[in-house]
C-alpha positions as CSV (number, residue, x, y, z in Angstrom):
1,X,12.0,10.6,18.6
2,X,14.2,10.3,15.8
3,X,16.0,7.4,16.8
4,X,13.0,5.3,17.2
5,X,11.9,6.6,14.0
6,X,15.5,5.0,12.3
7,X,15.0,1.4,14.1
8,X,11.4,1.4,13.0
9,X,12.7,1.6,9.3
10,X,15.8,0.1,10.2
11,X,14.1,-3.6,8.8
12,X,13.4,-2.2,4.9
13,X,16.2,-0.2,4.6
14,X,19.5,-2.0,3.0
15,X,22.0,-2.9,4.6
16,X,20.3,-1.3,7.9
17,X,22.6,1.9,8.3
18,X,20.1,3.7,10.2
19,X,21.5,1.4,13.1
20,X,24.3,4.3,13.5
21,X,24.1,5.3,16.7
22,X,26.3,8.0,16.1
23,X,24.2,9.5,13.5
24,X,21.0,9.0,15.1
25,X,22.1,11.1,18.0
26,X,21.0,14.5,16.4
27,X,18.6,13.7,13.4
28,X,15.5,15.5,15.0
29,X,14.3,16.9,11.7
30,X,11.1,14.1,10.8
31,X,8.0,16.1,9.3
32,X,5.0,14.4,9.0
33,X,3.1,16.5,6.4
34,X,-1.0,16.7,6.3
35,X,-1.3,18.5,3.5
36,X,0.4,19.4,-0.1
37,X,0.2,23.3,1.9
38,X,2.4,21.5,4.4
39,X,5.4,20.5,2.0
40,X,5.0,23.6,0.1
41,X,5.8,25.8,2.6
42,X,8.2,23.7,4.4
43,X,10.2,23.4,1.5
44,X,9.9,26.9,0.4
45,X,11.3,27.7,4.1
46,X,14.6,24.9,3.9
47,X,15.5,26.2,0.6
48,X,18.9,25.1,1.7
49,X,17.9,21.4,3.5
50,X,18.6,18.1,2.1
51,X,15.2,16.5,1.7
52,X,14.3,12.6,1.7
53,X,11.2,11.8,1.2
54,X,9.3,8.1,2.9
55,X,5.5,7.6,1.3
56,X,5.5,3.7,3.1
57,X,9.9,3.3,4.0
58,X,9.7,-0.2,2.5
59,X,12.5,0.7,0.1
60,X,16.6,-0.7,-0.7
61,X,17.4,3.0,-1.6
62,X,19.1,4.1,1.5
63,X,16.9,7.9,0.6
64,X,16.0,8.3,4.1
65,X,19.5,7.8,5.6
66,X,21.4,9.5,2.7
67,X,20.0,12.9,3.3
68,X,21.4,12.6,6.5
69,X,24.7,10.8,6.1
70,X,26.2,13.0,3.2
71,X,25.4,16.2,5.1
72,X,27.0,14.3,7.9
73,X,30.1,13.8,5.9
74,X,30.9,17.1,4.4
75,X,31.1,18.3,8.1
76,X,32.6,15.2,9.5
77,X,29.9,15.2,12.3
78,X,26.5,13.7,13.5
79,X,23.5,15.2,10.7
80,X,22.2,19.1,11.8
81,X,18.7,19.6,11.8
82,X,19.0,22.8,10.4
83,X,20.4,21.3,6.8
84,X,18.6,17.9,7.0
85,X,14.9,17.1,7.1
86,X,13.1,13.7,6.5
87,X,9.2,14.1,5.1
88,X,7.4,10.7,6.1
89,X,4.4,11.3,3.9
90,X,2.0,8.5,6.8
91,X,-0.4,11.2,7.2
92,X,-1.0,11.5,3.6
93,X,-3.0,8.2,2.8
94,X,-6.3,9.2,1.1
95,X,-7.6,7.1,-1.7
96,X,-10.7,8.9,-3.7
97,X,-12.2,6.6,-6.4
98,X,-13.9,8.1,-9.6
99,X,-15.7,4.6,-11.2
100,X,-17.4,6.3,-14.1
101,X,-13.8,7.8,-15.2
102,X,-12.1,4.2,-13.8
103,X,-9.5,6.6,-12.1
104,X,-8.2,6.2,-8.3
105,X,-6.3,9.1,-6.6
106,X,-3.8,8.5,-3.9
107,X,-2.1,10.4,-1.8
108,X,1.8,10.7,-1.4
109,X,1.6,8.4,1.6
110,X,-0.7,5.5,0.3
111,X,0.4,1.8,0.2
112,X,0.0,-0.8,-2.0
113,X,-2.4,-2.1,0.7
114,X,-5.0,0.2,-0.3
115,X,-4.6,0.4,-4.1
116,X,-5.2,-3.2,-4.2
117,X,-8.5,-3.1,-1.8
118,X,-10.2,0.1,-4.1
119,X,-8.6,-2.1,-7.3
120,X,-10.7,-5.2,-6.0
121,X,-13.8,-3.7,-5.1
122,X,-14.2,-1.5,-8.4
123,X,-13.0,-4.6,-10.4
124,X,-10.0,-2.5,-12.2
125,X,-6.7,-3.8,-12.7
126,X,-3.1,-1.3,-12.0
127,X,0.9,-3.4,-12.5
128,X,0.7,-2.5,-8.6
129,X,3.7,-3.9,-6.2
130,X,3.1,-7.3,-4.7
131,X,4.3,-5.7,-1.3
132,X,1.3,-4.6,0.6
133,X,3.9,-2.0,2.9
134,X,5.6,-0.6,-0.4
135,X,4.2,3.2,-1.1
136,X,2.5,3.6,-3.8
137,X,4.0,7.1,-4.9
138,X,7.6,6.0,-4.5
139,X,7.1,2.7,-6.6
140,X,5.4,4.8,-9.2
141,X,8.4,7.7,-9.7
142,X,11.0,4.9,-9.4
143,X,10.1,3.5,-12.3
144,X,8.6,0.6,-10.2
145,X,7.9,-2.9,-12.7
146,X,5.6,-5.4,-11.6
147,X,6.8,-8.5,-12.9
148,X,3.2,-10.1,-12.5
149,X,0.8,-7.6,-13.4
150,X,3.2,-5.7,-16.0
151,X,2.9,-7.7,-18.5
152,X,-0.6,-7.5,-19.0
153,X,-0.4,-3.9,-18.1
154,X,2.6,-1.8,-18.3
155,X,4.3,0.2,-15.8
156,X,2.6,2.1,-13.1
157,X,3.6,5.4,-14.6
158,X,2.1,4.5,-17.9
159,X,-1.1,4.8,-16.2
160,X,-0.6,8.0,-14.4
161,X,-3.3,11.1,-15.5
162,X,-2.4,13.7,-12.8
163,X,-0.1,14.2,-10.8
164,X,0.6,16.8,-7.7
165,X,4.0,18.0,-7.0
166,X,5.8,20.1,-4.6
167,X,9.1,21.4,-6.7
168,X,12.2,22.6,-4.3
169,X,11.1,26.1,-3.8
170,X,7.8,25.2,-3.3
171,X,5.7,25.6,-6.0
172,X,2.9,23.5,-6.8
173,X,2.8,21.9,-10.0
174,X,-0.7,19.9,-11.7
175,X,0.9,17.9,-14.7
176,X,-0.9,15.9,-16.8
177,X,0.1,13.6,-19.9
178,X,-1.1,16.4,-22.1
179,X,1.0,19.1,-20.4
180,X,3.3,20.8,-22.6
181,X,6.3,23.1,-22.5
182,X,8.0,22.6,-19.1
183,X,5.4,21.1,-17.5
184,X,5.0,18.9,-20.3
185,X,8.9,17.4,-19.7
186,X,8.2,18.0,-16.6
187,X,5.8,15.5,-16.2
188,X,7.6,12.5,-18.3
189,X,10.8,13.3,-16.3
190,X,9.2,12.5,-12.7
191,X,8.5,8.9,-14.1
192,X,11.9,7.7,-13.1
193,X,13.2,10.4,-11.0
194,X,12.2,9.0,-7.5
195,X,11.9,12.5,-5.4
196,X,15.0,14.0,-7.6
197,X,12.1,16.7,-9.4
198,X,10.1,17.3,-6.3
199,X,8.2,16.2,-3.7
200,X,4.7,14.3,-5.0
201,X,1.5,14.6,-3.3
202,X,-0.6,12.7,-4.9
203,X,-1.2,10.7,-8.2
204,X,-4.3,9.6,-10.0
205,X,-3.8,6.4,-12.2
206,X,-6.6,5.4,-14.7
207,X,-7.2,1.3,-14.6
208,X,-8.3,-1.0,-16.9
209,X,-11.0,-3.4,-16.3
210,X,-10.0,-6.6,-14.3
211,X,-10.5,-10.0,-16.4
212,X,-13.2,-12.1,-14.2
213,X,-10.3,-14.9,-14.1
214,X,-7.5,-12.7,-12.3
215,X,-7.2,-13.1,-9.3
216,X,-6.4,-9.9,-6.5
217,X,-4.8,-11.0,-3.6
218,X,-5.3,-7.8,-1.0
């Protein structure tokens, strides 16, 4: 299963490493989450695991392969599923739109596909990735920089309101712009951090009202 999971990715992952047959042999350890619940208690669980996280795997990061490969390393062998685990986050793809607030929610396995369509139909306007495949979450807490839209908009994460996060031992965390304390820095460290904080479940951006002369291509 895990193999086939690698060459599926193998086309958006750089320099396609996943192609190592040695280390696919025993990477058996893909989740595929339904539900913040799920993370939280798989993580709390594999307090020891090296985690990777894949909200759409159209990324030049290597983070799904990594997890794998430096466990592999340290004990010069093909990964253990006991100390590596790979969350594809496909089953968490739900897109709730609030128009009277002009805020979408996503979860941590949305695309870029399905911002654009909810951004076209409610007339808003998010610096969303022109890659339809790219996952929205990931973009987001990479600092992701549309060179189109960002101009007129900022950065994804500028436009962030809540946010849903699974931290390491699993606890849930709601941060908000106005958090404070921990949570506060909290919050402003995820934008940036990829999956280094946590594990993210879902984000709710707030748009801005699309100009009648710009264009959405979905």
């Amino acid at each position: 299963m895990s193999a086939n999971w690698f060459k599926e990715k193998s086309w958006s992952i750089s320099g396609n490493k996943a192609n190592d047959s040695k280390h696919l042999a025993s990477t058996n350890t893909i989740i595929y989450p339904k539900s913040t619940q799920d993370v939280a208690e798989l993580l709390a669980s594999k307090k020891e695991a090296a985690v990777a996280v894949v909200c759409g795997g159209h990324s030049s990061s290597n983070v799904a392969t990594w997890a794998c490969f430096s466990e592999a390393a340290d004990k010069d062998d093909s990964c253990q599923d006991d100390n590596t685990i790979i969350l594809d986050m496909k089953n968490m793809t739900s897109v709730t739109v609030d128009n009277e607030l002009m805020e979408v929610t996503v979860g941590g396995g949305s695309t870029f596909r399905q911002l654009a369509q909810v951004c076209a139909d409610a007339g808003g306007a998010l610096p969303i990735g022109t890659g339809d495949t790219v996952g929205v979450c990931g973009y987001t807490m990479n600092g992701g920089l549309s060179g189109y839209f960002g101009k007129r908009t900022g950065m994804l994460g500028q436009r962030v309101v809540h946010m849903e996060i699974v931290l390491a031992n699993g606890t849930v965390k709601n941060l908000t712009p106005e958090s404070s304390g921990e949570d506060g820095n909290l919050f402003h460290a995820c934008l940036g951090a990829g999956s280094a904080m946590g594990v993210v479940t879902s984000l709710t951006f707030r748009w801005k009202q699309r100009h009648p002369s710009v264009p959405v291509e979905v």
